[in-house]
N, C-alpha and C positions, 0 to 999 in steps of 0.2 A: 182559561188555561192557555198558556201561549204556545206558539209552535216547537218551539225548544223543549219546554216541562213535557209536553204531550210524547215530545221524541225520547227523552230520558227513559220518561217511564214506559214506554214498549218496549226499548231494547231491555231493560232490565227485564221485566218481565217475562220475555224468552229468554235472555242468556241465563237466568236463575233456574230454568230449571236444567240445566246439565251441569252448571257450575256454582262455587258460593259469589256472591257481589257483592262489597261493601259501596253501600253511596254515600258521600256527602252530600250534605242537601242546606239548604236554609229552613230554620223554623217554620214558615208558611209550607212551604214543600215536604215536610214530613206527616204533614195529614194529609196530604192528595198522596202520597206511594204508599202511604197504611190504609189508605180506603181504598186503592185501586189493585194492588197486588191481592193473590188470593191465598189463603192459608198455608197450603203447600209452597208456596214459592215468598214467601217470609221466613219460613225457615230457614232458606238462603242466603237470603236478601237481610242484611244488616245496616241501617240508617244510627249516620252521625252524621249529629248536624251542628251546624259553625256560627251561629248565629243567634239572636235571643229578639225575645218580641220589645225586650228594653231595649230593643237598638232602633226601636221606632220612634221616641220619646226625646233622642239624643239629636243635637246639632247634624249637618251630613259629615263634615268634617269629624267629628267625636265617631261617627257610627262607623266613617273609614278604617278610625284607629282602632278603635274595638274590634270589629269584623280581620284587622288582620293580628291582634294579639293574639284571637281567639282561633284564627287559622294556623298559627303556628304550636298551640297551645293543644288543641285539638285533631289534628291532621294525624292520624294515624302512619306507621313506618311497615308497608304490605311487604307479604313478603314476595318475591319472583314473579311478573305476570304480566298483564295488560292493563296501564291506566288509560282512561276515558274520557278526556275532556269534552261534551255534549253539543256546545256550542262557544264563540270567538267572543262570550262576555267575560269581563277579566275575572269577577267574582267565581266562573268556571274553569278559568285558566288557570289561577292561582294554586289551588288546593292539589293539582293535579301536576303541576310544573314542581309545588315543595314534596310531593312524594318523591317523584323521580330524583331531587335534588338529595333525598335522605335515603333513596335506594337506584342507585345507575343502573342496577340490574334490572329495573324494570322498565317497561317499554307503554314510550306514550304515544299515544294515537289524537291527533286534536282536529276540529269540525269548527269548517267558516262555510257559516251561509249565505250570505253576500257581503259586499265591502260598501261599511258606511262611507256616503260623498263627503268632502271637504264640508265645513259650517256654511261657507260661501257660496257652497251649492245646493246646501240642504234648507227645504221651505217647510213650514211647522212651528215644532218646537221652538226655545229660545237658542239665541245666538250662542249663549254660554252651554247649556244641555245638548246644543249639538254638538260644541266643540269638545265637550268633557266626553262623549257618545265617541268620536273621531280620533281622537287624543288616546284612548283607553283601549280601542279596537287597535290602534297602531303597539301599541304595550303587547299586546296579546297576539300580534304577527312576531315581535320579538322575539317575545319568549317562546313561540312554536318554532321560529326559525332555528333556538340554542336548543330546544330539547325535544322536540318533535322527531318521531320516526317518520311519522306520514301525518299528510293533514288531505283528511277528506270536503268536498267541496262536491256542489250540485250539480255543476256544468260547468263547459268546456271558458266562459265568457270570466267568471270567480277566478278559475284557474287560472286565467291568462292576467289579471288582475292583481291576485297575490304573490305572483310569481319575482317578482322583484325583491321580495321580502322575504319568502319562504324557499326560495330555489324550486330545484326538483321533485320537492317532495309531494308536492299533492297528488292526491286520487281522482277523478271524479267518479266516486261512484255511489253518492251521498244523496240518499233521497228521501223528501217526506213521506207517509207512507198514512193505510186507512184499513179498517177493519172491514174490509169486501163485502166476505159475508154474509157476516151480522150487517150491512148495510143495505145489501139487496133483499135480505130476509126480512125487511124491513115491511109494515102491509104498507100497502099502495095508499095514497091521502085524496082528498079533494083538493086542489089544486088555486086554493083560494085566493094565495097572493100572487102577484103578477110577478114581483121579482124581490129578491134577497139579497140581502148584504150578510155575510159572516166572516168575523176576525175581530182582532184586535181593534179599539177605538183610540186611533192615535193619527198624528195629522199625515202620518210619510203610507199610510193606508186609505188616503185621500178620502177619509171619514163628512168632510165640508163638501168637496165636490157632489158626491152621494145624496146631499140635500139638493145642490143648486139642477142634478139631473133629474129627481123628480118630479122640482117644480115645472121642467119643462115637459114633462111628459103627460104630468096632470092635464097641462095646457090641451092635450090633444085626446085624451081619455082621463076626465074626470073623475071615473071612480075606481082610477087606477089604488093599488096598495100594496105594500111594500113595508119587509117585515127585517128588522134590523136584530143581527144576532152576536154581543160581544159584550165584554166588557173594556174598562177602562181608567184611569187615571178619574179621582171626581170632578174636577175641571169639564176632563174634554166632555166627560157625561154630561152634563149640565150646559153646557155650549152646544151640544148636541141637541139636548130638551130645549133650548132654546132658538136653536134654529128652526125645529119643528114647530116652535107656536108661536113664531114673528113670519114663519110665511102658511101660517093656516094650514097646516098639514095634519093634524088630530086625530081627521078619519080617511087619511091616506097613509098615515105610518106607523107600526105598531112597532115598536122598542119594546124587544124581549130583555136587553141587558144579559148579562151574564148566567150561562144557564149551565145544567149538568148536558152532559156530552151526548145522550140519548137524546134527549129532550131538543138540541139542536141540530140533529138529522132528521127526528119528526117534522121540524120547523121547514127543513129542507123540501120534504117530501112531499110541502103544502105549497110549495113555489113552482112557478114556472125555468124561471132565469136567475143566474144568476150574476151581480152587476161589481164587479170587481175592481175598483179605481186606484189598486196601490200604485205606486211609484218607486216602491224597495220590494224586491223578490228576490229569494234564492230559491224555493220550488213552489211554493204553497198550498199546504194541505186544504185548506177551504177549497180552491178549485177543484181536486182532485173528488172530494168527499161529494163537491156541487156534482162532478159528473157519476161516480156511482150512486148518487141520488137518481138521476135523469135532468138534470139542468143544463140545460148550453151554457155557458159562461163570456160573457164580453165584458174586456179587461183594456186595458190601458198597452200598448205596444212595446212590451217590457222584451228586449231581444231573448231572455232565459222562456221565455213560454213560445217561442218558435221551434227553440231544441228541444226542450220537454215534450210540448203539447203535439207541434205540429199545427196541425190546421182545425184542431179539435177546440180553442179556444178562438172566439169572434176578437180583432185587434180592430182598436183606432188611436189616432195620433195621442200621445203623451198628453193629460192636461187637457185635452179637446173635449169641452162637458156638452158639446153641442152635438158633436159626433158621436158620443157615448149615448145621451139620449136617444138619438132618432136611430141607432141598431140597438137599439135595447127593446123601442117601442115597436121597431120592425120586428124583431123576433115574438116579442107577446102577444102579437094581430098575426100571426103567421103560424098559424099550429102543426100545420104540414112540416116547412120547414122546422120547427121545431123538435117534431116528436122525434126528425129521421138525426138529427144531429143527437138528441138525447139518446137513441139507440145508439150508435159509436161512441158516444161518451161510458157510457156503463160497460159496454165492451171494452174498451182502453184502458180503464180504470182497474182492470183486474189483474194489471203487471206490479200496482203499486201499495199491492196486500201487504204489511207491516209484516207478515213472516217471511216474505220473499225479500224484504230490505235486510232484518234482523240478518238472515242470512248470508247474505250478501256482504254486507260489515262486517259482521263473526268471519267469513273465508278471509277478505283482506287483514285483517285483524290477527290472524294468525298466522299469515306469512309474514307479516312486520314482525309478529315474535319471535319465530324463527333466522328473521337476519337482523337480530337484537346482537350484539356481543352481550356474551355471559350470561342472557336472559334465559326461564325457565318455563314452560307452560304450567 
């Protein structure tokens, strides 16, 4: 599940129960909020959705035109209130920009969680997927700039970034968020892997680097292992399984893939560290959830985890798999330092409980309603 669906369905999930929430969703997304909401809070909570599994069958071009006949076709006319844009993918902008277009009265609230780089800048993907990636996030600054009350964003660096595009409107006060806890409640594990990777398996999450740092680490503790938690596009999966068995790593890396969401905090709970090589962040819940785990986390020198974290996550230079190995392997020969950083971590982590975010968005949320013209709560 990616950081966005995760974030959708919590806020729904508390704002349903004081209020009713219609969501739009795509076909795949309407069995994760029917399996994850709970009986009471479906009574609320009404899913439509804008999209059919035949649009997987179809050219991309065909599935564009489809996905928006069917958004015009389907897109409900709400009455008075707060629309929710989740995140700055246009597929999430769209549906939420054609309401407000069929009711002015209501008031849109839209969410960027960092700003895709230029193609020119961006290493990965293809040349064309990044530019359509780039091209489509510039669409969706547009359209929040024409109808956006407020656009929430993570920190201060985002803001300063879409500012050009969106004016004054941003917030920062947009953040991912974890189930505390149910996470510390969690029983304690044997501590069997040395370090964890969990997220998304895609190249700008520096999924390749992740192999090439624990070939080196192997080098220095051979029975090191390391326990990878994500899904992924089948490609990268498979490029992935095959970097694992072109440098012999079999019985040093154990590839869970794609898991249910319990089952990847027990994974957690069995690691030491965790080893975090993105290169695109707007907050990131895996850090967050690594440290109410108990895990240090050393990550890639991403300036948004200064203002976030603080000193609570280990930084080295961007891209440096040299220097990400040897503080990775420093900290899992080091238990001293480790445990005492794990202890600050689980303590930090309790500001970024998903009822303390939901709230927090709900309050700005409804002072943007308030200086709506003509809007209604």
């Amino acid at each position: 599940m990616s950081g966005g669906t995760r974030f959708a369905i919590e806020m729904v999930n508390r704002w349903s129960r004081e209020n009713d929430v219609l969501v739009l969703c795509s076909y795949g997304a309407q069995a994760t909020f029917g399996h994850v909401l709970s009986g009471s809070e479906e009574q609320r909570v009404k899913l439509r959705v804008l999209d059919s599994p035949a649009f997987g069958n179809v050219s991309e071009i065909a599935g564009v035109i489809a996905r928006a006949m069917r958004l015009v076709l389907r897109t409900p006319k709400p009455g008075h209130g707060i629309v929710f844009a989740p995140s700055d993918f246009l597929w999430d902008v769209l549906p939420c920009v054609w309401i407000k277009l069929r009711n002015p009265r209501a008031c849109l609230v839209s969410v960027v969680w960092h700003l895709i780089p230029s193609p020119l800048q961006r290493s990965g993907a293809s040349f064309l997927r990044n530019a359509l990636s780039h091209l489509s996030q510039r669409l969706s600054l547009l359209l929040m700039a024409m109808m956006s009350s407020i656009v929430l964003v993570p920190n201060s660096i985002v803001a300063n970034q879409i500012r050009s595009a969106v004016g004054e409107k941003t917030r920062i006060e947009l953040r991912g968020g974890i189930d505390y806890n149910d996470i510390v409640g969690l029983p304690e594990e044997e501590r069997i892997f040395d370090a964890c990777f969990l997220g998304r398996l895609h190249p700008t999450k520096g999924i390749s680097d992740l192999i090439r740092v624990w070939r080196q680490i192997i080098l220095e503790k051979k029975d090191a292992r390391l326990a990878i938690v994500g899904g992924g596009p089948l490609t990268t999966v498979r490029r992935l399984e095959n970097d694992i068995e072109q440098g012999h790593l079999e019985h040093n890396v154990v590839f869970f893939g794609e898991t249910a969401h319990e089952v990847a905090l027990r994974v957690l709970k069995k690691c030491k560290v965790l080893i975090h090589p993105s290169y695109e962040e707007g907050f990131s819940i895996a850090i967050c959830e690594a440290l109410a785990c108990g895990l240090p986390v050393i990550a890639y020198d991403l300036p948004i985890y200064r203002e976030i974290y603080g000193d609570l996550v280990l930084l080295v230079p961007t891209g440096d798999v040299t220097a990400l190995a040897r503080e990775a392997l420093g900290l899992i020969l080091n238990e001293e330092r480790r445990l005492s950083l794990a202890r600050e971590g689980v303590k930090q982590a309790q500001e970024y409980d998903w009822d303390h975010v939901a709230n927090r968005i709900s309050r700005v949320m409804h002072e943007s309603l308030n200086k709506c013209p003509h809007a209604r709560p």
